[in-house]
VOGU-3710 file (C-alpha; in Angstrom, 3 decimals, decimal comma):
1> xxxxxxxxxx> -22,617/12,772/-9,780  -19,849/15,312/-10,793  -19,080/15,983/-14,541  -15,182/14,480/-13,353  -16,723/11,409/-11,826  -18,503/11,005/-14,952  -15,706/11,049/-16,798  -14,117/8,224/-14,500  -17,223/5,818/-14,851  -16,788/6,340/-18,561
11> xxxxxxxxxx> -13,207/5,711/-19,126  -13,418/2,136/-17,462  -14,568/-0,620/-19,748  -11,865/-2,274/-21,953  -8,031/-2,958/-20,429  -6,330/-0,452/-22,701  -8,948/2,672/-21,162  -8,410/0,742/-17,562  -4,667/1,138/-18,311  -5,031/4,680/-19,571
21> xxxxxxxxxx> -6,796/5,830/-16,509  -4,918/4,318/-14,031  -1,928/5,959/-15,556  -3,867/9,044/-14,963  -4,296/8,291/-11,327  -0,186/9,278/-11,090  -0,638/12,765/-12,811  -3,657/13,297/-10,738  -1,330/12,680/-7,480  1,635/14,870/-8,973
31> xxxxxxxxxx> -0,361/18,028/-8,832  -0,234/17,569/-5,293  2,682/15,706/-4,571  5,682/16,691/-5,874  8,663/13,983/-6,857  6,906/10,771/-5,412  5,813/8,661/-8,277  7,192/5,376/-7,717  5,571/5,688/-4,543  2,377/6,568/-6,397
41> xxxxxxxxxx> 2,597/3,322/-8,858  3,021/1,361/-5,705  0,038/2,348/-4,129  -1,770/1,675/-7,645  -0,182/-1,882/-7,823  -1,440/-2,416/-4,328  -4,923/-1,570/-5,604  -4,910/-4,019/-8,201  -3,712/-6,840/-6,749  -5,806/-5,879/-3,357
51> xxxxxxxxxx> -2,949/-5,556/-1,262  -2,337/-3,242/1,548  0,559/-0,814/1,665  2,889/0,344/4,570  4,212/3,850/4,227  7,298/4,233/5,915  8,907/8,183/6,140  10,308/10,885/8,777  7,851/13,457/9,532  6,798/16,046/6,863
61> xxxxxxxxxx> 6,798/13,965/3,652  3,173/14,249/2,284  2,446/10,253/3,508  -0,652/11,457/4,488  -1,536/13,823/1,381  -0,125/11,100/-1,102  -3,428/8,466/0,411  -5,493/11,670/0,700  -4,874/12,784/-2,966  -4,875/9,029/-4,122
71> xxxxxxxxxx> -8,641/8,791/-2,924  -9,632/11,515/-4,629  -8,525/10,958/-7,997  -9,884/6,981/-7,676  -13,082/8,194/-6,616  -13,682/5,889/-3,850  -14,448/6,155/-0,095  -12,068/6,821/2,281  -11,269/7,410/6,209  -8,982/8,334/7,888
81> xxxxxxxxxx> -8,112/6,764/11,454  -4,937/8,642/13,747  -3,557/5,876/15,697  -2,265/7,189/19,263  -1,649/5,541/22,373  -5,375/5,297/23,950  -6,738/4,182/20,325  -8,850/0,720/21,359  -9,458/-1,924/18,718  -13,333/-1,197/18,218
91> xxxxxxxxxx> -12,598/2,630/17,246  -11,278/1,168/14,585  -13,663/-1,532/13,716  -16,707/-0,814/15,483  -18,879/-1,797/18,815  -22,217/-3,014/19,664  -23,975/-0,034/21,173  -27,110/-0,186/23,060  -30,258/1,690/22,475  -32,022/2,351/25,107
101> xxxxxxxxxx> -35,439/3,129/23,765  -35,818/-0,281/22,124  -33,454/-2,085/24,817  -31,332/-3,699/22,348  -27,513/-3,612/21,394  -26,980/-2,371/17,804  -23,582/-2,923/15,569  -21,983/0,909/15,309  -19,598/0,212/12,467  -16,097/1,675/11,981
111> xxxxxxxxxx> -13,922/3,868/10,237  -12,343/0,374/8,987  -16,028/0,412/6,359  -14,512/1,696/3,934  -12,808/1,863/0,991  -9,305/3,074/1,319  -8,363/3,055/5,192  -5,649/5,737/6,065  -4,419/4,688/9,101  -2,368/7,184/10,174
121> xxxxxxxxxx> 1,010/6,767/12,205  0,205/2,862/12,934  3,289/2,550/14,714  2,314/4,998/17,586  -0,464/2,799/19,021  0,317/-0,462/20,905  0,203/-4,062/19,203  -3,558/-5,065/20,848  -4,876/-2,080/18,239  -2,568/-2,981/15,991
131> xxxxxxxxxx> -3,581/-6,216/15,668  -7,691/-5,374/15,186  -6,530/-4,962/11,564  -5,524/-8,179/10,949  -8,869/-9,805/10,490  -9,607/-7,023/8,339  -6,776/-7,023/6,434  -6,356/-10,468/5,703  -9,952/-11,860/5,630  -11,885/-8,475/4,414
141> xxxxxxxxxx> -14,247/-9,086/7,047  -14,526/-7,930/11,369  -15,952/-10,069/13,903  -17,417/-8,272/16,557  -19,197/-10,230/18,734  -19,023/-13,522/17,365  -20,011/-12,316/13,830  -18,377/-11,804/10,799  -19,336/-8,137/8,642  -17,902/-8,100/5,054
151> xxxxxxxxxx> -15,858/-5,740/4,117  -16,929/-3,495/0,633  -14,767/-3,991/-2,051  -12,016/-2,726/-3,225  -10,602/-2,620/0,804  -7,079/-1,434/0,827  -5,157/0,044/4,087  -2,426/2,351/3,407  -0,802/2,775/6,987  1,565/5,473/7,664
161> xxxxxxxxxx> 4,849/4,707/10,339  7,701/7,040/11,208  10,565/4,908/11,806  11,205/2,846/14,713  14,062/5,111/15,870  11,765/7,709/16,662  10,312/7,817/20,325  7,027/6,778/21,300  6,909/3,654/18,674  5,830/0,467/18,690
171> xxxxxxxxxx> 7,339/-1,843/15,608  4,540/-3,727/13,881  4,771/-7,763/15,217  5,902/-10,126/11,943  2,251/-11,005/11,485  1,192/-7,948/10,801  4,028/-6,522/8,569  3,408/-10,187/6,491  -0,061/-8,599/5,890  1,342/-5,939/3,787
181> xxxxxxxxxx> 1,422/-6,374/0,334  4,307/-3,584/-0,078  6,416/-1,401/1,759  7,372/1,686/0,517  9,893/4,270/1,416  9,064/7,825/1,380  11,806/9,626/0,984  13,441/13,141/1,372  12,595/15,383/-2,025  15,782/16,507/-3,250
191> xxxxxxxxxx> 16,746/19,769/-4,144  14,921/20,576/-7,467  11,741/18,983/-6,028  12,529/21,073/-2,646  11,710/24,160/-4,780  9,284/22,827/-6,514  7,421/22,097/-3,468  7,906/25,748/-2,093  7,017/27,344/-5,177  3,687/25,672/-4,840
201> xxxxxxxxxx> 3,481/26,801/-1,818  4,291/30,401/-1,924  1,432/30,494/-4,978  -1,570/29,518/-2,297  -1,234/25,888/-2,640  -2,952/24,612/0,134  -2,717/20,721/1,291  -6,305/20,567/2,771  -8,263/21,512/-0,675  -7,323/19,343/-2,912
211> xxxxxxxxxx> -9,733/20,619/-5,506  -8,752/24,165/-5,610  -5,218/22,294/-6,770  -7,161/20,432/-9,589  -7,211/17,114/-8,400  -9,686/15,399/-9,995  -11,599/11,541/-10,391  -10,096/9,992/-13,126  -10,629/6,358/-12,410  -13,025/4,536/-11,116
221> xxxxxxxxxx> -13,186/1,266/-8,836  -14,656/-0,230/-12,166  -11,289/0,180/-13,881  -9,499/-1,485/-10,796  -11,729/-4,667/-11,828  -11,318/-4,071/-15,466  -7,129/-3,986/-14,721  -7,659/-7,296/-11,988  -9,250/-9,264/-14,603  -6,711/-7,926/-17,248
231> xxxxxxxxxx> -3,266/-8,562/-14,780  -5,306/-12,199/-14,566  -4,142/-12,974/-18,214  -0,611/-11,627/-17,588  2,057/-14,410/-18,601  5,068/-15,313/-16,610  6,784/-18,039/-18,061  8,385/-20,898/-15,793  11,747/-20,026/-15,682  10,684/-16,685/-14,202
241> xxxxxxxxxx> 9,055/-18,096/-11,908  12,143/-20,177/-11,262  13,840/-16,890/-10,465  11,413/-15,453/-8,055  11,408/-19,141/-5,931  15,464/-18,652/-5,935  15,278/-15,042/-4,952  13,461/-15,911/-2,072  15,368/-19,293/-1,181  18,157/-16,806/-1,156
251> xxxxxxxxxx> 16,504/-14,492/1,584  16,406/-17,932/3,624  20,337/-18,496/3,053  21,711/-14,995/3,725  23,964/-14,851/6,981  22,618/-11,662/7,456  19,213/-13,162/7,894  17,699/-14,528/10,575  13,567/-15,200/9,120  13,663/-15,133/5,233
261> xxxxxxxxxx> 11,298/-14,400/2,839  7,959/-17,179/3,158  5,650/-18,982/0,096  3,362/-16,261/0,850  6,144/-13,561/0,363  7,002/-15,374/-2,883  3,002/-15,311/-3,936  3,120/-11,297/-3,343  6,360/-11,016/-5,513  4,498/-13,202/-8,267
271> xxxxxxxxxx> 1,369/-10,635/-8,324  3,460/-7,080/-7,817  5,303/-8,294/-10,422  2,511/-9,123/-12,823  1,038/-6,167/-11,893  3,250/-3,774/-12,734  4,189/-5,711/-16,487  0,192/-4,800/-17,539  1,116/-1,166/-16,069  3,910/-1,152/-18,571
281> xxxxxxxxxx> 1,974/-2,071/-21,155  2,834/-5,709/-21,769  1,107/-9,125/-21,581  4,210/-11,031/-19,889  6,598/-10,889/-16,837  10,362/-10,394/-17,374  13,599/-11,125/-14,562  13,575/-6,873/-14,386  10,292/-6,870/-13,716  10,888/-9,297/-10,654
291> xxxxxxxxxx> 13,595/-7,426/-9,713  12,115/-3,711/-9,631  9,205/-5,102/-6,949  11,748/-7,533/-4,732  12,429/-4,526/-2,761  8,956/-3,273/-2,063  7,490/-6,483/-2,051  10,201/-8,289/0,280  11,871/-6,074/2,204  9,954/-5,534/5,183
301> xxxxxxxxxx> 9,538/-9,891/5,390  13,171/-9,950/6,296  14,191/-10,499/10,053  17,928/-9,328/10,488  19,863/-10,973/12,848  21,228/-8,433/15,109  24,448/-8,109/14,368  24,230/-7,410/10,820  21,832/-4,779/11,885  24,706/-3,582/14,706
311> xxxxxxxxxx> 26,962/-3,346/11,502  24,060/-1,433/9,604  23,166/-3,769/6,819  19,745/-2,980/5,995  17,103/-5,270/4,320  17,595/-3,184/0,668  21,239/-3,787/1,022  20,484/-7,316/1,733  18,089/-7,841/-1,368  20,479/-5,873/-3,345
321> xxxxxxxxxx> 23,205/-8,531/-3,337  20,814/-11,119/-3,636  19,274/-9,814/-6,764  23,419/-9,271/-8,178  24,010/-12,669/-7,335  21,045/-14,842/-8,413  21,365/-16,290/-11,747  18,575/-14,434/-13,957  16,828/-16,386/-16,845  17,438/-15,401/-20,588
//
């Protein structure tokens, strides 16, 4: 083991050092990825609560090198899967193979045994290979042949999609987008972080070696458990939990709306939100809380009807007037 990942094994033990080094896991990412850190804390909330994550962003963001870099400063396993058009559902959780010296069919497991799945451009394969996740991602187990194979744990897929708009797409079915724990927007850097970016660049930053750019362990999956068993004790009074049930019944009123948010959505909202209080440092929920993880943890549950979406309202801009409009607790 390296002197960094002994480091990471040492920091994990009490909440506060889980805290501390999960916090950690964001600077780690910044030295590769400029201007992205609510994207980063994301990813880290999805950890803890073992959720997935859906990565949506045009071309040429760093969706890829944000899971790449995230690996590598968690020190856990990872693969990476690029979904295309001819990608068949056992590539990405295995096949029975047979061997023909002792005339038997053996189980040749799949990129999807692993830690932290990168799948890569999900939306570019059809829905059948699509949908070979779903076992995976909701049960933490693949049935290949009649029987189950667990998962190891933690088991978090961070998918990457361009958006639909783009040719050569296929949109994730509802089922499958209700498996995601979060959605997350990757968005344009702006000017400052533009430069930044460049700069790197033009002094021999290079994308593919991450540890020549100092990223580093500095967690470990033991401080994922230590911060799961920690979020466990998190309180969230009632009338907060009031609010979230009413932010969602509101999803389920909107005109605009034509599938609103579901019990389950509500559930995710309930952990994000506890999640990211303990990140924060505190031992209770609060309304902002709720209302800084509606739109990552709702947005992509929302079926528009069609013509709000022909007048180019947009689930954010949905939850947005929700959230202005929903009575929050004192």
């Amino acid at each position: 083991m390296t002197e960094a990942s002994d480091a990471a094994t040492s920091s994990s033990g009490s909440p506060e050092q889980a805290r501390s080094a999960l916090s950690a896991v964001r600077e780690e990412v910044a030295k590769a990825v400029v201007g992205q850190d609510s994207v980063v804390s994301g990813l880290v909330i999805a950890l803890l609560c073992r959720g997935h994550v859906l990565l949506e962003g045009v071309p040429g963001v760093a969706k890829t090198l944000l899971v790449r870099t995230l690996a590598a400063s968690l020190e856990v396993d990872t693969k990476r899967v690029q979904f295309t058009p001819d990608l068949m559902p056992g590539d990405v959780t295995g096949s029975l193979v047979y061997d023909a010296r002792t005339a038997q069919f053996s189980f040749s497991a799949g990129p999807v045994f692993t830690n932290l799945l990168l799948a890569d451009e999900i939306n570019r394969t059809p829905p059948k290979t699509q949908s070979s996740l779903l076992e995976a991602m909701q049960e933490r187990q693949v049935s290949v042949d009649g029987t189950p194979r667990a998962l190891p744990d933690p088991f978090v897929v961070a998918a990457t999609q361009n958006p639909v708009e783009y040719e050569g797409t296929y949109p994730l079915p509802e089922a499958q987008l209700d498996r995601f724990l979060l959605k997350l927007t990757v968005s344009l850097p702006g000017r400052d972080d533009e430069i930044s970016i460049l700069q790197r660049h033009a002094e021999g930053f290079d994308p593919g070696d991450l540890a020549a750019a100092g990223v580093r362990p500095v967690a470990s999956p033991a401080d994922l458990e230590a911060g799961r068993a920690a979020i466990s004790g998190v309180r969230i009074a009632p009338e907060v939990i009031g609010y979230i049930v009413d932010v969602c019944q509101a999803t389920r009123d909107s005109p605009s709306v034509q599938l609103g948010v579901s019990p389950r959505g509500a559930t995710a909202l309930l952990k994000t939100s506890r999640a990211w209080a303990w990140l924060s440092g505190r031992d209770f929920v609060t309304p902002d809380d709720v209302k800084a993880l509606a739109g990552p943890t709702l947005r992509h549950r929302l079926a528009l009807r069609p013509e709000a979406e022909m007048e180019g309202i947009g689930a954010d801009s949905v939850l947005d007037s929700i959230l202005a409009t929903v009575p929050v607790p004192r």
